[in-house]
VEXSE-272500 format. One line per 3 residues: number of its first residue (from 1); for each residue x, y, z of C-alpha. Coordinates in pm, 1 decimal. Example, Ala and Ser with C-alpha at 12.3 -4.5 7.8 and 13.67 -1.06 7.14 Angstrom:
REM VEXSE-272500
1	1230.0:-450.0:780.0 ~ 1367.0:-106.0:714.0
END
This chain:
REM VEXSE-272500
1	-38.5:-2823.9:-787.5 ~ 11.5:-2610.6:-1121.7 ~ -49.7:-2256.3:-1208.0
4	-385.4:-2191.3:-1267.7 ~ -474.3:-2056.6:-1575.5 ~ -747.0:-1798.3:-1653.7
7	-1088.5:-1921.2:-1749.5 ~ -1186.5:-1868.4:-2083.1 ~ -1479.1:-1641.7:-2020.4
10	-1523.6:-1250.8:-2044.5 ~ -1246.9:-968.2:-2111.3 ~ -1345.4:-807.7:-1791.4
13	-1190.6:-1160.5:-1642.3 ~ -826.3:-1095.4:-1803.6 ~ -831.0:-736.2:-1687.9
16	-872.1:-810.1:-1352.1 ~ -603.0:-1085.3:-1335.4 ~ -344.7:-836.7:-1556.7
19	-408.8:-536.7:-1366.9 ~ -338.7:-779.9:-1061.2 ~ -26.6:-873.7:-1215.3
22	109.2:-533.7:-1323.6 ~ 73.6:-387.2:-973.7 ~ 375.5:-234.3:-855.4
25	475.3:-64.1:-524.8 ~ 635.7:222.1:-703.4 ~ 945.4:448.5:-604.6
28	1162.8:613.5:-899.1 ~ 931.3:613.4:-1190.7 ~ 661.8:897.7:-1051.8
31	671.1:1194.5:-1301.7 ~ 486.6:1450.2:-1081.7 ~ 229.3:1522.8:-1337.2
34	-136.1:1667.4:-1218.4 ~ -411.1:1366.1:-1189.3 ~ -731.7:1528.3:-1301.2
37	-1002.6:1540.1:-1011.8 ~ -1226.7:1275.8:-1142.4 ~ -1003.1:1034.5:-1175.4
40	-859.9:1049.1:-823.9 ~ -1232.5:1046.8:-725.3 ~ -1278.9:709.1:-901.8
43	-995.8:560.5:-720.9 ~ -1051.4:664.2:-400.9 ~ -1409.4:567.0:-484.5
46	-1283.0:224.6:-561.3 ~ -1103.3:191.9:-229.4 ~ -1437.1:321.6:-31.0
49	-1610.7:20.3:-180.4 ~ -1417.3:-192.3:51.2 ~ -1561.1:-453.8:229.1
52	-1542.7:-341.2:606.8 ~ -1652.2:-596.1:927.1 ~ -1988.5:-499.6:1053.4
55	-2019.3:-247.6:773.1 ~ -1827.6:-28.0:1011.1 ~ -1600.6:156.7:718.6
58	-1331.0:244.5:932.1 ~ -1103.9:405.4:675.0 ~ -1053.3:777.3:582.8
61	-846.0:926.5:327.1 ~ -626.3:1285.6:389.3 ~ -478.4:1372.4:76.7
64	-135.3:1550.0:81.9 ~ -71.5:1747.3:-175.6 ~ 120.3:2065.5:13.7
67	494.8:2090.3:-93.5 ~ 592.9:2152.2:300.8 ~ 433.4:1849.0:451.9
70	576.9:1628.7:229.1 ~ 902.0:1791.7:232.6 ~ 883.7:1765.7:617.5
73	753.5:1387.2:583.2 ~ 1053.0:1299.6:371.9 ~ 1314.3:1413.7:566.2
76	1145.8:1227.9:857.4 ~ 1144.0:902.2:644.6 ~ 1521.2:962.8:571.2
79	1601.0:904.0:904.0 ~ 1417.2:620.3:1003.6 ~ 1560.5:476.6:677.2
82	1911.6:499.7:797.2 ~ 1780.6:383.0:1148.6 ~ 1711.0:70.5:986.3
85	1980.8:62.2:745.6 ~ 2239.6:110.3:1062.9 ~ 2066.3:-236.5:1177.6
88	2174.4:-417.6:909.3 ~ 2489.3:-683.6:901.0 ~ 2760.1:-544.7:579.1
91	2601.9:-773.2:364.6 ~ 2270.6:-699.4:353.9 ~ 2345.7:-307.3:420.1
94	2489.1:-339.0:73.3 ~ 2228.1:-432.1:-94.7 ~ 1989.6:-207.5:118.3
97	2154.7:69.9:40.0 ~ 2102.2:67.0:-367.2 ~ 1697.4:30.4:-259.5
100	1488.6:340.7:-295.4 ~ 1239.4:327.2:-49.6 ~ 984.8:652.6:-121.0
103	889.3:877.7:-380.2 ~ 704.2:1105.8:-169.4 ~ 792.6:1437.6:-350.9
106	835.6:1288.3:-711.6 ~ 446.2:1151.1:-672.7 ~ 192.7:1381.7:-796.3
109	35.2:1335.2:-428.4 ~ 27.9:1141.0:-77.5 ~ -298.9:978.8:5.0
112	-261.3:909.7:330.0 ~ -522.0:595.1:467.3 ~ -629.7:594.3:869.2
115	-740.1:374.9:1073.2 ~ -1053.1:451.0:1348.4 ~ -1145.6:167.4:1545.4
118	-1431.4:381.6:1745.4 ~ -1605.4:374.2:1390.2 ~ -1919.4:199.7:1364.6
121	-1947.3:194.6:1744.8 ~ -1889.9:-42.3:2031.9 ~ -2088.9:-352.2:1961.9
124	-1917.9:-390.0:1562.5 ~ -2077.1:-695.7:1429.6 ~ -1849.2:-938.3:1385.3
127	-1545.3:-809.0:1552.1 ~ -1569.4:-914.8:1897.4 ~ -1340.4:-1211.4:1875.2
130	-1140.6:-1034.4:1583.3 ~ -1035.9:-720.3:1753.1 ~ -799.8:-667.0:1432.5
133	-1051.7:-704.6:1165.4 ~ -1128.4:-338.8:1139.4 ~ -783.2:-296.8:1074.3
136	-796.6:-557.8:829.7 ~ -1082.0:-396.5:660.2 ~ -856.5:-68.2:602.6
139	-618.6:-259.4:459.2 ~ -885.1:-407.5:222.8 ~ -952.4:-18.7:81.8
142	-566.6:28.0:41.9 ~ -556.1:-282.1:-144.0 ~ -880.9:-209.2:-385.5
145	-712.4:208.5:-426.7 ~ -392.0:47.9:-561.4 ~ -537.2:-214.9:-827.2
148	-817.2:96.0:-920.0 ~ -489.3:358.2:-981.6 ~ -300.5:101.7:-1178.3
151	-607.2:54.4:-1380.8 ~ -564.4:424.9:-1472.8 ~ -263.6:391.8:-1523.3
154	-111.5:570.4:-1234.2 ~ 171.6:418.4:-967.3 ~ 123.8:356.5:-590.1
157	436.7:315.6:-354.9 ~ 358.5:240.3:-26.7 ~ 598.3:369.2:250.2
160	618.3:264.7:576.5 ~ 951.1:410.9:703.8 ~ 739.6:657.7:944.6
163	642.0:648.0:1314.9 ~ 228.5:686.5:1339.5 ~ 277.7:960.4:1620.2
166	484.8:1203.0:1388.7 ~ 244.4:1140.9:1076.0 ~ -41.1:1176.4:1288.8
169	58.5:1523.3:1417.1 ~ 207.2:1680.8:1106.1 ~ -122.7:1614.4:966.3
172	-368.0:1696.5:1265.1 ~ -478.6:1319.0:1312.2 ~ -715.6:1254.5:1646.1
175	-502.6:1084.3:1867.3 ~ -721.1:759.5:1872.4 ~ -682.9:747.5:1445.2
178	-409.7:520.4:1335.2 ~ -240.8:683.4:1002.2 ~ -122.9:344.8:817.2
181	-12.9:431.4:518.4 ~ 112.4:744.9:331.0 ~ 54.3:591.9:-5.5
184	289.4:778.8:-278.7 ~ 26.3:827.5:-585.9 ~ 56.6:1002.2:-913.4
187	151.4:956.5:-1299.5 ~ 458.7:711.6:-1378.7 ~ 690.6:704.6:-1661.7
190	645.7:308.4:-1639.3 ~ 564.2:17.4:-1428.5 ~ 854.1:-218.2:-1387.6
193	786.3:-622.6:-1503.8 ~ 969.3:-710.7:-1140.3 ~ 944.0:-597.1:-822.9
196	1192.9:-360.7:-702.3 ~ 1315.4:-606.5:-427.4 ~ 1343.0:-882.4:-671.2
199	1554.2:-672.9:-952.8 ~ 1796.6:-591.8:-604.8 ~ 1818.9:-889.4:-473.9
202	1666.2:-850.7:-115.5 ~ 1432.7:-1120.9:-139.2 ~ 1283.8:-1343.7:-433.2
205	874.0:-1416.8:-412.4 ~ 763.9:-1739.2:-257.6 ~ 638.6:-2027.0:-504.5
208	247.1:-2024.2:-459.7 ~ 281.1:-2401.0:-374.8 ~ 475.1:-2330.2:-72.5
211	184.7:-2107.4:50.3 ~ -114.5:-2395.0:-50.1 ~ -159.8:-2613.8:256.7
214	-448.3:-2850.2:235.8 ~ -653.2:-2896.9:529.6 ~ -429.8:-2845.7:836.2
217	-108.7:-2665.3:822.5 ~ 197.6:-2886.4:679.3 ~ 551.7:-2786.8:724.5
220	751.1:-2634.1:426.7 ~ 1103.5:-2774.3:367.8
END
């Protein structure tokens, strides 16, 4: 099966599929500099639009702009990074080790996404064979804030070397609130053409033919 190219048809079509393509999950190349108000409303606007099962909308969005907390957050990070980093065989530690793996006080801000599953009640429609697809629906607003932000132009870095009770009580989360993502956000110096893992070497993205399976599942050499 080839590549698929894009239809010819509107601009807006093209836009879409670049902004798609330029998407990075930035670390070093945050610059700190302000992000006017109406522009983080957009994007945050952008990732409210989500689809969500049952209409439930089970996202919220605490953004972190205090000095302290994300001082305090990146220290935490540090150490679960060289948890993980002590679990690696010489090899792979290596390489690991020239990976940056946050920019949480280089961004101009943390946004950081929850998770309620209470939200939208007990009888969610369509959920109750799906217990997960609230979650998924989060992940659905994360997914629409980082395409809207690289449309402005900004960077998003995702980091995910945290444990959910620490975030949650630096930052005053109900216990039954999931915090799943401190999202790095702010104005960047430049995107990057390849993925940071790619440029490192940690692991090279799948062919989309390996990931096509046509009717029932059939088993990848």
């Amino acid at each position: 099966m080839s590549t698929p190219t894009i239809a010819a048809g509107t601009a807006l079509s093209a836009e879409l599929y670049d902004v798609i393509a330029r998407r990075r999950d930035v670390r070093a190349e945050f610059t700190g500099e302000p992000v006017d108000d109406d522009v983080l409303l957009r994007v945050l606007g952008a990732a409210h639009r989500a689809p969500s099962v049952g209409m439930s909308q089970p996202w919220d969005f605490v953004v972190v702009r205090d000095a302290g907390l994300r001082r305090t957050f990146r220290d935490h990070v540090a150490n679960e990074r060289d948890t993980f980093a002590a679990s690696l065989p010489p090899e792979r530690r290596t390489t690991f080790d020239k990976i940056k793996v946050e920019g949480i006080c280089e961004s101009t801000m943390g946004v950081v996404v929850t998770h309620d599953q209470s939200r939208g009640g007990q009888h969610v429609l369509g959920r109750h064979a799906i217990a997960d697809a609230g979650l998924y629906s989060t992940v659905l607003a994360i997914q629409n804030l980082w395409l809207a932000a690289t449309a402005e132009g900004l960077g998003v870095g995702w980091v995910s070397f945290y444990r959910e009770p620490f975030l949650g009580e630096l930052l005053g989360i109900p216990e039954h609130v999931r915090p799943i993502a401190w999202l790095c956000l702010g104005t960047v110096s430049h995107l990057e053409t390849v993925p940071d893992l790619e440029r490192h070497g940690w692991r090279n993205r799948r062919p989309l033919a390996d990931a096509i399976h046509d009717n029932v599942w059939s088993d990848r050499a």
